[in-house]
C-alpha positions in Angstrom: 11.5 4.1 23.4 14.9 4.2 25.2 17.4 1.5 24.0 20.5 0.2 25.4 23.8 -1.4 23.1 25.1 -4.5 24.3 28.2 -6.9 22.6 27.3 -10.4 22.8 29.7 -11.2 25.8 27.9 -8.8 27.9 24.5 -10.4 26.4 25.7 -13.5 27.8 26.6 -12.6 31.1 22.7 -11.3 31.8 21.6 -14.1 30.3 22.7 -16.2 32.7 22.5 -14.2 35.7 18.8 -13.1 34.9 16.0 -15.0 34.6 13.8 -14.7 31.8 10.8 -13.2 33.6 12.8 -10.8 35.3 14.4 -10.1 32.1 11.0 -9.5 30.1 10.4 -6.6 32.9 13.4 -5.0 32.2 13.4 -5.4 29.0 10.3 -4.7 25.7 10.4 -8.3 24.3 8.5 -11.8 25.3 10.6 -15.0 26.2 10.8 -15.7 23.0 11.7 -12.2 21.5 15.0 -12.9 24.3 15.0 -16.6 22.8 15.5 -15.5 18.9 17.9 -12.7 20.1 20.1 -15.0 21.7 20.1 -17.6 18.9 21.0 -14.7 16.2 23.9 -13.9 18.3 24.8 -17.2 19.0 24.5 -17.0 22.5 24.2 -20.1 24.1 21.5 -20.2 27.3 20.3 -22.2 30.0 18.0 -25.0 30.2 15.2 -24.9 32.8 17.1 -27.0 35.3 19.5 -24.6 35.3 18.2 -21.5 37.8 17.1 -24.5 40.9 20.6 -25.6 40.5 21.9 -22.1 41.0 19.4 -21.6 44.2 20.5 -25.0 45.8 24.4 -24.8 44.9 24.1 -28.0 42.9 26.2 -28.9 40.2 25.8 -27.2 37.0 27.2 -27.0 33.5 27.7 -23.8 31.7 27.8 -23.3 27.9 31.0 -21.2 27.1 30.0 -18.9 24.6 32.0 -19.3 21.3 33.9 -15.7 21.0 34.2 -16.4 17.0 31.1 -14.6 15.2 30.9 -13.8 12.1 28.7 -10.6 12.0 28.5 -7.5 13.9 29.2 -8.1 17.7 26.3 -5.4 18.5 23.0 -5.4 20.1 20.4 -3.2 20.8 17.2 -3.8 23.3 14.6 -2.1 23.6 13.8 -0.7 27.4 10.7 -1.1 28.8 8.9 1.7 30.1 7.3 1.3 33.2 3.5 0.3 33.6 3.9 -0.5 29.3 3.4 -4.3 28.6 3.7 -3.8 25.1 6.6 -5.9 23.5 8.4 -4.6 20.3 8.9 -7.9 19.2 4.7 -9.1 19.1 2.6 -8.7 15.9 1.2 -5.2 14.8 -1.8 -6.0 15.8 -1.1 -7.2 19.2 1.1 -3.4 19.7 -2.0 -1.8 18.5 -4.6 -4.1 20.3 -2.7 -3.3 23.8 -2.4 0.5 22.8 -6.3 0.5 22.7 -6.9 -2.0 25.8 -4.3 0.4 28.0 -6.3 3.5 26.9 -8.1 4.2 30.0 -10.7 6.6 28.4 -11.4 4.1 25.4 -14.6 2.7 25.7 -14.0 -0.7 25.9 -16.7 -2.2 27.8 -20.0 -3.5 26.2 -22.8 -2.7 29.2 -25.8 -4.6 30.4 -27.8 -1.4 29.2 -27.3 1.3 26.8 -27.0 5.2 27.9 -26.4 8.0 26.1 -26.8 5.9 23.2 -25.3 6.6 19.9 -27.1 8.4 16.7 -26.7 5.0 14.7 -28.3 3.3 17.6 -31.3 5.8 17.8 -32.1 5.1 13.7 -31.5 1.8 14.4 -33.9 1.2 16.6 -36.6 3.8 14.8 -35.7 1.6 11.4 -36.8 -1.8 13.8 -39.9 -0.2 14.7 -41.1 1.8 11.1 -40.3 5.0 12.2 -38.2 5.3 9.4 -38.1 3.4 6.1 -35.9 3.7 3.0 -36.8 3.9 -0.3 -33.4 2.7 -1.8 -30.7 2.3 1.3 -28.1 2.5 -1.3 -29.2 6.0 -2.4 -30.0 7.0 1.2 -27.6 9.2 3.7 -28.5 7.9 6.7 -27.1 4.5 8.1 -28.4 2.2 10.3 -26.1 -1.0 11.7 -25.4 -3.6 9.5 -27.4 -6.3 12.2 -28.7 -9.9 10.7 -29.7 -11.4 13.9 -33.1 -13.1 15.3 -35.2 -10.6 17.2 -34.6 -12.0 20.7 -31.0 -11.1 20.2 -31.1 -7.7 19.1 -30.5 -6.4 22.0 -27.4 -7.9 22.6 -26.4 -6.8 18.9 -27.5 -3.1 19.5 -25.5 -3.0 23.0 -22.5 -4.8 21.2 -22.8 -2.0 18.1 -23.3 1.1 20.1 -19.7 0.2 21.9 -18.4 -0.4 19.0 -19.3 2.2 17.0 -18.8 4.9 20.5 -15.0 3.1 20.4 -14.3 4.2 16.3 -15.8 7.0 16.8 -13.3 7.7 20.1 -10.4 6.9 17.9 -10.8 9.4 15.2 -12.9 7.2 13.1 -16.7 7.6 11.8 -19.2 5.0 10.0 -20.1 5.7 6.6 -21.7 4.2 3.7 -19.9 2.7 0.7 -22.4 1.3 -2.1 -24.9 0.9 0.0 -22.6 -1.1 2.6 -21.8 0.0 6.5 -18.5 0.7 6.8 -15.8 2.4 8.9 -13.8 5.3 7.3 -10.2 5.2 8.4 -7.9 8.0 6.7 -10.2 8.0 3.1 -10.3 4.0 3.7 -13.8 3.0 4.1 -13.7 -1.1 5.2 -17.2 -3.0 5.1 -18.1 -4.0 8.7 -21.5 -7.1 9.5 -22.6 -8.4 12.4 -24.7 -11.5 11.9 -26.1 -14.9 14.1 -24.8 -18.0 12.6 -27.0 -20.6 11.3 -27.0 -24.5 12.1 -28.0 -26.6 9.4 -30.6 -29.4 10.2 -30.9 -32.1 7.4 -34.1 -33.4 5.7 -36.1 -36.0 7.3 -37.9 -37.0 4.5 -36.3 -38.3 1.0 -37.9 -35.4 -0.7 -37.6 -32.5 1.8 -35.0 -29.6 2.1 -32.8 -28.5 4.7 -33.6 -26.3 7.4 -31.8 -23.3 9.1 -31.8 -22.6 12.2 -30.6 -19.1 14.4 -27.6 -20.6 17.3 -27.3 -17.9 18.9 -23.7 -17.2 18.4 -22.7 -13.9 16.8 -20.4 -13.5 13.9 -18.5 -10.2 13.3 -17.0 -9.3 10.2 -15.0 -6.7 8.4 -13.6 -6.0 4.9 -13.7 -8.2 2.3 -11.5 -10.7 -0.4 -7.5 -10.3 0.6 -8.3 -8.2 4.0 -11.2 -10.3 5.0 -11.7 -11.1 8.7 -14.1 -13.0 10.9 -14.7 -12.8 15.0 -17.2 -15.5 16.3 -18.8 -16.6 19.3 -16.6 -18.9 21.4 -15.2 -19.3 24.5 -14.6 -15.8 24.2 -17.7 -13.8 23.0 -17.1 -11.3 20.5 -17.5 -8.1 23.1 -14.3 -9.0 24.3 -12.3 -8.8 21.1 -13.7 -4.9 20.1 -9.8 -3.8 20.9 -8.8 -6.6 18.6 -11.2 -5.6 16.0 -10.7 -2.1 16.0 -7.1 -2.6 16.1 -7.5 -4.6 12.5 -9.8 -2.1 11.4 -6.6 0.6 11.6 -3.8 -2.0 10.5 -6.1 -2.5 7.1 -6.6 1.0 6.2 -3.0 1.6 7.4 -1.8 -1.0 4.8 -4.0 0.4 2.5 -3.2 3.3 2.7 0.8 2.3 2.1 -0.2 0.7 -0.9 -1.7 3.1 -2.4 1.1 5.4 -1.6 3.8 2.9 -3.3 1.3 2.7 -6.3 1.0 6.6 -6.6 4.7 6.8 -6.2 5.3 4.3 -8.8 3.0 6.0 -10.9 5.2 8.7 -10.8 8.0 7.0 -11.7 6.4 5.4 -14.3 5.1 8.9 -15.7 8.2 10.4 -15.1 9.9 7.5 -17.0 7.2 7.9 -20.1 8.2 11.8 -20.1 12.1 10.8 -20.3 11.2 8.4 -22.9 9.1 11.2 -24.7 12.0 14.1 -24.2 14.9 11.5 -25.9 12.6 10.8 -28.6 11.6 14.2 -29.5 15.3 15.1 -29.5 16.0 12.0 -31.5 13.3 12.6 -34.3 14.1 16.4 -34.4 17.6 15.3 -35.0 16.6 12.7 -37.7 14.6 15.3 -39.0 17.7 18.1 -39.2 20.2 15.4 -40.7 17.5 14.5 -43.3 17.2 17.8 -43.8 21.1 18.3 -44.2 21.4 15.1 -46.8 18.6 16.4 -48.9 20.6 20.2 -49.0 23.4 18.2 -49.5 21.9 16.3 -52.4 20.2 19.1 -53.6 23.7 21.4 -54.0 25.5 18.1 -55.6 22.6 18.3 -58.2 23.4 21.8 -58.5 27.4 21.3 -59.4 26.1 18.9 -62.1 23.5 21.4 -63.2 26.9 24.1 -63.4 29.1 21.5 -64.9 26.6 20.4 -67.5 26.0 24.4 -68.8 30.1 25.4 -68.8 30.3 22.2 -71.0 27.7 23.1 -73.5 28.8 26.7 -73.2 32.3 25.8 -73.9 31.5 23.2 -76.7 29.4 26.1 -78.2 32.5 28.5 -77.9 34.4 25.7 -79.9 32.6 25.5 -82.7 32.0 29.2 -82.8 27.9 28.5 -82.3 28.1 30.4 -79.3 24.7 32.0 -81.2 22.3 34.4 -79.0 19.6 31.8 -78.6 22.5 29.6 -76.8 23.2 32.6 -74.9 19.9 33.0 -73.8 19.6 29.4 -73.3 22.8 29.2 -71.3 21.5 33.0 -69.1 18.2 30.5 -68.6 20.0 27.7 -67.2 22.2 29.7 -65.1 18.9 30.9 -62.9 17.5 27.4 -62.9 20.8 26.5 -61.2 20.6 29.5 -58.7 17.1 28.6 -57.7 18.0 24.8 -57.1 21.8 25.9 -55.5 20.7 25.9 -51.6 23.3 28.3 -51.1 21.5 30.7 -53.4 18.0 29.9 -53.2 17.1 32.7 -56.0 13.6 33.4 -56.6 11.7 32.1 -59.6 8.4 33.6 -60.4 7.0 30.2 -62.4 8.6 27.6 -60.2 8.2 28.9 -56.7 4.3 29.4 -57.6 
């Protein structure tokens, strides 16, 4: 969409020069999308009395705009583009229900009598008459719609379904089955959908009888289920009329779906990437531990051998001292000079009987 920058003098200046209808036409945003602008930008505007003053030349009083703002003095509108009513500052759901209601080729409108009608319809119908019979619908391919309404009204239902399911399908969609529940697969999102007749409840009119439940008439249509939940009934509006809306919900939830499971896989990936940091600093670490224990025990180990050396000069020596320097101390102190070669990590000398 093409958009225009404005400062908030300039802002101002249409504001009160353009009414609000004529500036909804011009411009991709409801009265009150104009309303909120101006109140962010602290743009003062006219009251209603203001414009038939203007036409008759009366008397009128106009708020000066306070040139002291503390934020960005920039605006942006959005354009509107000829022939689109959409307004960018509605719901989702109301920028996706008027994309499907301004879709000339959508089929949007439930007829008197079905033609051409759809392969769901068809098994439908065969299911209502015995044609066809399941032996466990949950196990089963095929899929029927999901109708809980009196038989007098199934028609109505099967006309109501057939558009339905002609519109899903039209937008990309298809109907599948989910555990044994109707739904409609959006992008891998599969969303329950039910269309049932309310019940009235009539009380007991004796002390010991029970409550009875009678058909109204009025259908309810339903999709999804716990958080994304949503209900269309019977009012002044019948429920044919809101297929745009319901559609339109149909995409938002498997849209929103979908970008949650999105932000979880991502965060998964953080969070995996995170455990394999995590991993790689503590596989460093303990080979690290494991070198420096390594280095104190050699270290240990050659102090032991210095004391090993010290202790065999110092009988060697006494044995030199007292002229006993026999050849059994000789071969004692030859002996003890290998032990200390085999212990001294510097060394490491080979000993038949210890190493085995």
């Amino acid at each position: 969409m093409e958009t225009i920058e404005l400062t908030r003098k300039e802002l101002y200046d249409i504001v009160w020069s353009t009414t609000l209808s004529k500036l909804t036409q011009k411009y991709a945003y409801t009265n009150d999308g104009i309303k909120k602008i101006c109140k962010q930008f602290e743009i003062p505007m006219p009251d209603g009395s203001y414009w038939s003053k203007l036409k008759f030349n009366k008397k009128f009083k106009k708020e000066k705009l306070n040139p002291i703002f503390r934020s960005v003095d920039k605006i942006v509108l959005t354009i509107r583009e000829e022939g689109n009513p959409i307004n960018v500052d509605q719901t989702p759901l109301t920028i996706r229900t008027k994309e499907i209601e301004n879709d000339p080729d959508a089929p949007l409108i439930v007829p008197d009598e079905i033609t051409k009608p759809d392969i769901l319809t068809i098994q439908t119908k065969q299911y209502w008459q015995g044609k066809i019979s399941f032996t466990s619908y949950r196990e089963d391919n095929r899929i029927i719609h999901p109708i809980r309404v009196e038989k007098n009204n199934r028609e109505r239902a099967l006309r109501f379904m057939d558009t339905f399911t002609k519109l899903v399908r039209y937008r990309g969609h298809t109907i599948s089955k989910q555990y044994g529940n109707e739904c409609v697969l959006i992008d891998g999102i599969y969303i329950e959908i039910d269309l049932r007749e309310a019940s009235k409840r009539i009380p007991a009119t004796t002390k010991y009888g029970s409550s009875e439940y009678i058909p109204t008439g009025e259908f309810i249509f339903k999709i999804g289920k716990n958080y994304h939940e949503k209900e269309w009934r019977d009012n002044k509006i019948k429920i044919e009329k809101h297929l745009a809306k319901i559609v339109a919900k149909l995409e938002l939830i498997a849209k929103e779906k979908n970008e949650w499971k999105e932000s979880a896989r991502i965060a998964n990936l953080k969070r995996e990437e995170e455990e394999k940091r995590k991993a790689e600093i503590k596989k460093r670490r303990d080979a690290e531990v494991e070198k420096f224990n390594r280095l104190v025990k050699l270290s240990e180990q050659y102090d032991k051998t210095l004391l090993i050396r010290q202790y065999i000069e110092a009988v060697k020596q006494k044995a030199i001292n007292t002229n006993n320097l026999t050849p059994e101390k000789q071969e004692w102190i030859n002996w003890a000079n290998d032990k200390a070669d085999w212990v001294d990590p510097l060394i490491n000398k080979r000993d038949d009987i210890l190493d085995s």
